[in-house]
C-alpha positions in Angstrom: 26.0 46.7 -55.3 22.4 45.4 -55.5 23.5 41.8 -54.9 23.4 42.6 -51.5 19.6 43.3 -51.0 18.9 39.6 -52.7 21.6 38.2 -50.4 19.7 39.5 -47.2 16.4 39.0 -48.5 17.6 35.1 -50.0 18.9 34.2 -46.7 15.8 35.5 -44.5 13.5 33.8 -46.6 15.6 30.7 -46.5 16.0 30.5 -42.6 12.2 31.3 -42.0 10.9 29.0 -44.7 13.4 25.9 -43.0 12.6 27.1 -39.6 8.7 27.0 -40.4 9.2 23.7 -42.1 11.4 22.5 -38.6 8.5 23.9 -36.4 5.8 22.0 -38.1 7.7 18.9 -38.3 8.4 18.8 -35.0 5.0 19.7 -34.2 3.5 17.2 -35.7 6.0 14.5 -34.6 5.1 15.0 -31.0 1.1 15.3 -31.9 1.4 19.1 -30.5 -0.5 21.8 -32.3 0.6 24.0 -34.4 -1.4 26.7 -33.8 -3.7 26.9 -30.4 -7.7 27.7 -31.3 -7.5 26.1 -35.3 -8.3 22.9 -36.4 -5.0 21.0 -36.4 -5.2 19.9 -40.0 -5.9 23.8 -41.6 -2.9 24.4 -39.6 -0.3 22.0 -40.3 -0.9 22.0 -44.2 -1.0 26.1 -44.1 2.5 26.1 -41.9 3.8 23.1 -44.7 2.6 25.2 -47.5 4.0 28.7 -46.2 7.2 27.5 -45.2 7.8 25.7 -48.4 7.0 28.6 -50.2 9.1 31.0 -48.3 12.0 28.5 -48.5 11.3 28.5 -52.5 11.3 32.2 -52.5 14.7 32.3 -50.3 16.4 30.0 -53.0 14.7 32.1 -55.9 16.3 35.3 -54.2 19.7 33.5 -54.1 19.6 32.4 -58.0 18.5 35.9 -58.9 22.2 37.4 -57.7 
């Protein structure tokens, strides 16, 4: 019964960490920002470092059931 909060929370984690990771990637690939009004650098390694970590935390959430 409470493997199904960690499930939820595993897999929102997961697809907004990967999807954050895709974004920036793709960003960067085609030299668009990332964010508008921040210097392209801060951004890029801020995205890179919170989808990584929220990707992490997904795959912690998962291991945890």
């Amino acid at each position: 019964m409470e493997s199904g909060p960690a499930i939820f929370a595993g897999t929102a984690f997961a697809l907004f960490g990967a999807a954050l990771l895709l974004w920036t990637g793709a960003c960067v690939l085609h030299r668009a920002p990332v964010a508008h009004r921040v210097s392209p650098v801060a951004s890029t390694a801020l995205a890179t470092v919170f989808g990584a970590v929220f990707l992490v935390l997904g795959v912690w959430c998962f291991t945890r059931v």
